[in-house]
C-alpha positions as CSV (number, residue, x, y, z in Angstrom):
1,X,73.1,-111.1,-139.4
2,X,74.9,-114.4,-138.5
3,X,78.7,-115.0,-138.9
4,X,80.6,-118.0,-140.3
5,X,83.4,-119.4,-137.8
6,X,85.7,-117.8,-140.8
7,X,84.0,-114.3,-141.5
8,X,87.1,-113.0,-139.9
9,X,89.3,-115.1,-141.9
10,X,87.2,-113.7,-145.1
11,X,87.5,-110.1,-143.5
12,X,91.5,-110.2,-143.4
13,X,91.7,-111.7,-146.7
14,X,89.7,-108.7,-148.2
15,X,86.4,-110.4,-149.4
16,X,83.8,-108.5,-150.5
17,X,81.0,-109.4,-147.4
18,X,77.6,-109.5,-148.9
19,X,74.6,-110.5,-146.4
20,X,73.1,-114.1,-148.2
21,X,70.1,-116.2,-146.7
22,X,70.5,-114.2,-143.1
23,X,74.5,-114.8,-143.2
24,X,77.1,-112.0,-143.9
25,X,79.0,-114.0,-146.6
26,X,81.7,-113.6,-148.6
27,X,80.6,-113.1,-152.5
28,X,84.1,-112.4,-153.9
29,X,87.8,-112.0,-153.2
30,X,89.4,-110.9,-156.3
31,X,86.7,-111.2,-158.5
32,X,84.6,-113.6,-160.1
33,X,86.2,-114.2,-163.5
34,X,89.6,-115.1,-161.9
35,X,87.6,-117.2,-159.2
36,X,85.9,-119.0,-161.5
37,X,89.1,-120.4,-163.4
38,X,90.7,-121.1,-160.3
39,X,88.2,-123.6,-159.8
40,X,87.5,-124.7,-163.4
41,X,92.1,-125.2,-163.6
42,X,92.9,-125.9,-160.7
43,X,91.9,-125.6,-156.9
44,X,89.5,-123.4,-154.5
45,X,87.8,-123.2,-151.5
46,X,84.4,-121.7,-150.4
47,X,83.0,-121.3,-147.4
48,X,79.3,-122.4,-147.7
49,X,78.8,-123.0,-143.8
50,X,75.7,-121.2,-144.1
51,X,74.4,-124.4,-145.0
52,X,72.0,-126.4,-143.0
53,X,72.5,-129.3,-141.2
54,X,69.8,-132.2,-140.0
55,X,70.1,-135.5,-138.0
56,X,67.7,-138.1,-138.7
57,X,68.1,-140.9,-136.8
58,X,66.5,-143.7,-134.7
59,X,64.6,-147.1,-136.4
60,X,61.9,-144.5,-137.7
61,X,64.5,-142.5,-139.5
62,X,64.1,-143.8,-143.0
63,X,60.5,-143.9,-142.8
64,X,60.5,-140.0,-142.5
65,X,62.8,-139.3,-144.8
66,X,60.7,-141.7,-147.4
67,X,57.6,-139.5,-146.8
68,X,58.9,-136.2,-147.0
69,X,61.7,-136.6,-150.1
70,X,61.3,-137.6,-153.8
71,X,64.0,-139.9,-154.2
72,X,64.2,-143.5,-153.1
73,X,66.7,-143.3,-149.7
74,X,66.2,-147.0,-149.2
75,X,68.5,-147.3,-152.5
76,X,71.3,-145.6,-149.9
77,X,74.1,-147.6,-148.1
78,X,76.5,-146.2,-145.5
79,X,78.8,-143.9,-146.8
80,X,76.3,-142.7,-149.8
81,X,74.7,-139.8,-150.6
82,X,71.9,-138.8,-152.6
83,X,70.0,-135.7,-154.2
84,X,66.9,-134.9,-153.7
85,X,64.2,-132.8,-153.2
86,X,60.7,-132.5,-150.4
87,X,58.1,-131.6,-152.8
88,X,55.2,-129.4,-150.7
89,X,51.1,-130.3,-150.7
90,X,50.4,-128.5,-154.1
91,X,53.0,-129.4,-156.4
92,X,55.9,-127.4,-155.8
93,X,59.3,-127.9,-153.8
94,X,59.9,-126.9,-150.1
95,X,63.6,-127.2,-151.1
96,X,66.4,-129.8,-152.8
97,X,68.6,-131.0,-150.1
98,X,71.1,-134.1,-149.9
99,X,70.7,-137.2,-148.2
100,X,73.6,-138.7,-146.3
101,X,73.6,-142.5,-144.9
102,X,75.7,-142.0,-141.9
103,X,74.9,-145.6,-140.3
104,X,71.9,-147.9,-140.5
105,X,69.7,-146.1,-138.5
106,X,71.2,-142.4,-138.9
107,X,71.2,-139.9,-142.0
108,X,72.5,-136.6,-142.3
109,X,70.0,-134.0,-144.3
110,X,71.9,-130.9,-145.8
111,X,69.5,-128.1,-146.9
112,X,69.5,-124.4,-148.2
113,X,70.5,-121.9,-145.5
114,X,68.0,-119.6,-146.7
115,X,65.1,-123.2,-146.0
116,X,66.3,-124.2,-142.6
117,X,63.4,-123.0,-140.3
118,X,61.2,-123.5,-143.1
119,X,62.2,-127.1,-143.8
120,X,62.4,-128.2,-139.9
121,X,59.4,-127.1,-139.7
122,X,57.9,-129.4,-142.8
123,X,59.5,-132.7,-141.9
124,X,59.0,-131.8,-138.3
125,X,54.9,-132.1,-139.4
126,X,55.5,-135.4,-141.1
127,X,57.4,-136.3,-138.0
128,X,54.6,-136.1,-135.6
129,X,53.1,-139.6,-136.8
130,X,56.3,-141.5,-137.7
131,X,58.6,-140.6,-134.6
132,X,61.8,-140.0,-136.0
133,X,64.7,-138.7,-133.7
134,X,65.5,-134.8,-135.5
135,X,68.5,-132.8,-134.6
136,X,68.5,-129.3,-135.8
137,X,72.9,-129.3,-135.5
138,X,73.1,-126.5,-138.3
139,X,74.7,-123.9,-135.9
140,X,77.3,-126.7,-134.6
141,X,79.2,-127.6,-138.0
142,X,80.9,-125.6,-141.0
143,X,81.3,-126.6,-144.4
144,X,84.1,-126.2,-147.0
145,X,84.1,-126.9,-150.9
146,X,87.2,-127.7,-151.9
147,X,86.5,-127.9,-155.6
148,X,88.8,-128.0,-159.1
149,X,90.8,-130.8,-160.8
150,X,93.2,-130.0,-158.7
151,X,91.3,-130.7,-155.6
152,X,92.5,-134.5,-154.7
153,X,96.2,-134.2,-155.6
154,X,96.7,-131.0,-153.6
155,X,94.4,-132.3,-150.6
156,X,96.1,-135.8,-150.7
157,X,98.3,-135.4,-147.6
158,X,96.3,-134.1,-144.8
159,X,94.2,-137.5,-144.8
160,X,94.8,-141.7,-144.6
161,X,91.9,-141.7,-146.8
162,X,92.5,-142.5,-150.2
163,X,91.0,-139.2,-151.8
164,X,90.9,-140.9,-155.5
165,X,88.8,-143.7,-154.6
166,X,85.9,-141.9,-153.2
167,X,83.4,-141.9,-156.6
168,X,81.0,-139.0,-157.1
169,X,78.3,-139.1,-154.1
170,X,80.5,-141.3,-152.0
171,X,81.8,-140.3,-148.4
172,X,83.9,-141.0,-145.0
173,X,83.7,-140.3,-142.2
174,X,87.8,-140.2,-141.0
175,X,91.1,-138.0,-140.3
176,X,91.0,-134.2,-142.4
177,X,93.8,-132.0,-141.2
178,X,95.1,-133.2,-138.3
179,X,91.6,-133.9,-137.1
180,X,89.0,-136.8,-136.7
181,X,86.1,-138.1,-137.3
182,X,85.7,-135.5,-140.3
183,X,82.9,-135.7,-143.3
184,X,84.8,-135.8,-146.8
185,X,82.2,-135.9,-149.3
186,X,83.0,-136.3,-153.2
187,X,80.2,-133.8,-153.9
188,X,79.9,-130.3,-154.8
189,X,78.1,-127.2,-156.7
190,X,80.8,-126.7,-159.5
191,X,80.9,-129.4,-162.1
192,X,84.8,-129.6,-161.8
193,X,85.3,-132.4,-158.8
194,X,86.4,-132.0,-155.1
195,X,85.4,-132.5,-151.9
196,X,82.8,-130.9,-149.5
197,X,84.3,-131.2,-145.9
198,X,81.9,-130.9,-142.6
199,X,83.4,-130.3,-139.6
200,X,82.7,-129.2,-135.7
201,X,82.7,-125.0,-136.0
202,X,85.9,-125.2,-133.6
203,X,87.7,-127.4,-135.8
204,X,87.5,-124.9,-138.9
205,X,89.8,-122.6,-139.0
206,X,92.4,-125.0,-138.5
207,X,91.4,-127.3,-141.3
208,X,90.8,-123.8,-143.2
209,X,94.8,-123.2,-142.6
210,X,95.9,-126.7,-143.4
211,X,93.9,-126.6,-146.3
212,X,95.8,-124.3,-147.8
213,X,99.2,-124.6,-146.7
214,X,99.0,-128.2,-148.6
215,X,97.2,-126.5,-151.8
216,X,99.8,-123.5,-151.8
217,X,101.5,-125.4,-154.8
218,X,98.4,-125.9,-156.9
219,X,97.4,-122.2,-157.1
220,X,94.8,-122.7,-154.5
221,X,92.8,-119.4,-153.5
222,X,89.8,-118.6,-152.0
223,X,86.9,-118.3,-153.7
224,X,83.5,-116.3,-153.3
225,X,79.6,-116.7,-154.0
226,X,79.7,-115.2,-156.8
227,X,82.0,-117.9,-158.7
228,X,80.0,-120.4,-156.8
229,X,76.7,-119.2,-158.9
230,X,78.4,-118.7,-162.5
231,X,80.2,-122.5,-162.1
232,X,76.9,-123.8,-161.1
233,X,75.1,-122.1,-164.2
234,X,77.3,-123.8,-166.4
235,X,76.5,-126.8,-165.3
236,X,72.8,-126.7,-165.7
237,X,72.3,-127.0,-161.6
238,X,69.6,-125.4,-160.3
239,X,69.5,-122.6,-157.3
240,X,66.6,-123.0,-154.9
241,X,64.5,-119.2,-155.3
242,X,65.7,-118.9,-159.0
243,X,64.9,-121.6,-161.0
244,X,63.3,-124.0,-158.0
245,X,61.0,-122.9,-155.7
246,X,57.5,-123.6,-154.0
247,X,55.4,-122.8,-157.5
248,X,57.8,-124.8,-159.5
249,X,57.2,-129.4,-159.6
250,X,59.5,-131.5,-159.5
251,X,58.8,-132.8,-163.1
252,X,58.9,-129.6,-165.1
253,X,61.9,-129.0,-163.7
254,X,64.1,-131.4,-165.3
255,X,64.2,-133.5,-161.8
256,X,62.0,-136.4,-162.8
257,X,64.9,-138.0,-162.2
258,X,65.0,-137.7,-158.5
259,X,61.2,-138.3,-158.1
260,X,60.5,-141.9,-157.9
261,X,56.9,-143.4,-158.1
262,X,57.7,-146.8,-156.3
263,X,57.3,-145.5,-152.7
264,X,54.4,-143.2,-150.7
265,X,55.6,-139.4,-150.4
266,X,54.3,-136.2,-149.9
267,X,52.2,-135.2,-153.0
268,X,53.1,-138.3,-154.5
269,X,49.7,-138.9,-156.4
270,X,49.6,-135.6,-158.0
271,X,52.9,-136.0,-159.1
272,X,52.3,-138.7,-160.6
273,X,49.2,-137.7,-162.5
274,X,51.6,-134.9,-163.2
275,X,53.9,-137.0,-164.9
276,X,51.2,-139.3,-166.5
277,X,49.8,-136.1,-168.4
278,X,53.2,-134.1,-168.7
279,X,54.1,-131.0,-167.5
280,X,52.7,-128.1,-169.2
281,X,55.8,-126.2,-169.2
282,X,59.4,-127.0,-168.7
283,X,62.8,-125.3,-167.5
284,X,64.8,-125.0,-170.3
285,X,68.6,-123.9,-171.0
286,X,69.4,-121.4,-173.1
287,X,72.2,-119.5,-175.2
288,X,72.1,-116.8,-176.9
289,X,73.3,-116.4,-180.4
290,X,74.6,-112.4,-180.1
291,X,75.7,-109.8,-177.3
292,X,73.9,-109.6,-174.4
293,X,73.5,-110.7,-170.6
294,X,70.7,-112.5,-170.0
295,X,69.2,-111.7,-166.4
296,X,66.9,-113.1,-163.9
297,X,63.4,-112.0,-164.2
298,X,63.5,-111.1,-168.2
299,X,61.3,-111.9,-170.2
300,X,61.8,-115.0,-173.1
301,X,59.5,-114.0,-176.0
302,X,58.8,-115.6,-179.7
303,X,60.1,-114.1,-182.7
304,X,56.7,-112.2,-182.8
305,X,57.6,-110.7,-179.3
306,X,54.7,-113.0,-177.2
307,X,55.6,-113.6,-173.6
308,X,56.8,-117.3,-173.4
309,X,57.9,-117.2,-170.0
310,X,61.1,-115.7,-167.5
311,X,64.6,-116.2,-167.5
312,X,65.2,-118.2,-163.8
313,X,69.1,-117.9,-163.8
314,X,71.1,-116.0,-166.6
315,X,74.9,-114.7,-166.6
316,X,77.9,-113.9,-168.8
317,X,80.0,-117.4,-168.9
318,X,83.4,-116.9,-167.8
319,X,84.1,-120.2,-169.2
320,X,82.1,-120.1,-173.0
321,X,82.0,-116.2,-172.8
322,X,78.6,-116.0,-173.8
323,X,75.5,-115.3,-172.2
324,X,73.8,-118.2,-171.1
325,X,70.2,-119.0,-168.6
326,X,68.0,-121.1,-167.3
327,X,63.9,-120.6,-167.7
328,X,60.4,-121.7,-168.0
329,X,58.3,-122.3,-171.7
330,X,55.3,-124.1,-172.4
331,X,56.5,-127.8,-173.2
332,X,55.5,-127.2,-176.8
333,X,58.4,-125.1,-177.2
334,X,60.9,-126.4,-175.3
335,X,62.7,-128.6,-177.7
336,X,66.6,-128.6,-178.0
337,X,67.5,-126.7,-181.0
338,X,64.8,-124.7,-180.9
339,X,64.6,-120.5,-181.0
340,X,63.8,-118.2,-178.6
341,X,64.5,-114.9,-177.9
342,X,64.9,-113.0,-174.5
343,X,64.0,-109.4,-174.0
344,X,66.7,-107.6,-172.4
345,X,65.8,-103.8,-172.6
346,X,64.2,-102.7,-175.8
347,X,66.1,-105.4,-177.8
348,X,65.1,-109.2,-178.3
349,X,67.8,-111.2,-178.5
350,X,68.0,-114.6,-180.3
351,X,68.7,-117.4,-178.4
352,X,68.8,-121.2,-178.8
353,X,67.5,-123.8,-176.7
354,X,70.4,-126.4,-175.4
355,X,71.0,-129.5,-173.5
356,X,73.2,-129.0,-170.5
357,X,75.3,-128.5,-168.9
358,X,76.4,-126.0,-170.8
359,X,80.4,-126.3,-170.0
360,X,81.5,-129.5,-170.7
361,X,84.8,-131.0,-168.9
């Protein structure tokens, strides 16, 4: 089991250590109800430097990277980043990662911990023909979210930068905590701003201190894994082994969006004869209309009790105080508005289909 640069920081604090994608993590501090506000009122900080970390780079760089992801990365200038996703050979996604243009010839790749050898090992195969310089510097650099409304005014003064300016999927590369040359990101998992700050592993703890010494007057508080998966729930964002994986395209995922026809990529012309026919089933969100937590791995039936499909994601939200998921039907039922059920024990419970995200700011 692999550390953080911070699991004893985490230890001291008296997280709740959970292992997570080969790391010993922290899932929760003082629980994940209070976490969750913290970040939906006002400011908090997770540790997610399990992440993984790539460097593409060299005058091949953006020829790999145009093979292997779905999205167009020749749309990208320095300082912006980009979602996206490498679909697989037969029709499913290796893993969604973003894309950061770090100078003309040099972008930064930031995957699931739980994909890294898997993913190296993809693009690496892609690589062989095209001849892109890859750096594998996962184990060198940690990663905070500093996420909540809160986020820019309380973070304001350990930086030149001006924090307000930076737009959603915008980043520099400057001054963090009394330390340069640091990646502030205006990105995150939570649906309620902040930053995402990258950083050399011997660099963190400091920046971890700094951090929140200057948010001491917003409330700020650490927050766990847990929080981290009910705030991106409400938001509709999808988690990489629930609700994307290697069975599940691109396009009946709700990420059309990120798969663009205009360039060569992996899979690329199934995809697209994908997308010319329609996807025969789609990822829907869901509420339900009476008591009841909705769980990954249930089943979502019809009012006659027929198997429609499983619910991906599902929890309590902390926000609506409802239960809420994400899951697969066959497109013919998919439509917002429309009535489901999902089958937790021996009760069906009734459910309607929604657009998310499901919290709205």
């Amino acid at each position: 089991m692999k550390n953080t640069a911070l699991t004893k920081t985490h230890e001291a604090l008296g997280a709740k250590m959970v292992p997570f994608a080969g790391f010993n993590m922290p899932v929760s501090y003082e629980g994940v109800n209070a976490e969750h506000q913290t970040v939906r009122d006002g400011v908090g900080v997770f540790d997610v430097s399990h992440m993984g970390e790539f460097l593409i780079s060299g005058p091949k760089a953006l020829d790999l990277i145009q093979k292997v992801a779905s999205n167009d990365a020749s749309k990208l200038t320095v300082g912006k980043a980009q979602y996206s996703c490498l679909p697989n050979e037969t029709g499913g996604i290796v893993d969604d990662l973003i894309i950061y243009k770090m100078k003309e010839d040099q972008y930064l790749l930031v995957v699931n911990a739980s994909n890294i050898d898997k993913d190296w090992e993809h693009i690496s195969k892609y690589n062989k023909e095209i001849g892109a310089d890859m750096r594998n510097i996962s184990a060198e650099y940690s990663l905070l979210a500093i996420q909540g409304p809160k986020a820019v005014e309380a973070m304001q003064k350990l930086t030149s930068v001006d924090l307000s300016t930076l737009k959603f999927y915008t980043f520099v590369v400057s001054d963090f905590a009394g330390i340069p040359n640091v990646i502030i990101s205006a990105t995150g998992y939570t649906g309620s701003g902040g930053f995402e700050i990258y950083c050399k592993n011997e660099e963190v703890q400091q920046i971890w201190d700094e951090v929140f010494e200057a948010g001491e007057a917003y409330g700020i508080k650490p927050i766990g894994l847990a929080a981290r998966d009910t705030l991106r729930l409400e938001m509709g964002y999808c988690l990489y082994g629930n609700d994307i994986d290697d069975t599940t395209s691109p396009l009946e995922t709700g990420l059309g969006w990120i798969t663009k026809f205009t360039k060569d990529f992996v899979n690329s012309e199934a995809l697209a004869k994908e997308k010319e026919a329609g996807p025969k089933r789609k990822l829907i969100a869901f509420e339900l209309n009476e008591k009841g937590i909705p769980r990954q791995g249930y089943d979502i039936v019809d009012q006659d009790g027929n198997t429609l499909g499983k619910v991906t994601s599902g929890t309590m939200s902390p926000s609506l105080s409802k239960g809420i998921g994400l899951g697969f039907v066959p497109t013919e039922v998919s439509g917002i508005g429309n009535n489901i059920y999902i089958q937790i024990r021996k009760k069906a419970v009734p459910a309607t289909i929604v657009k998310p995200p499901f919290y709205k700011v």
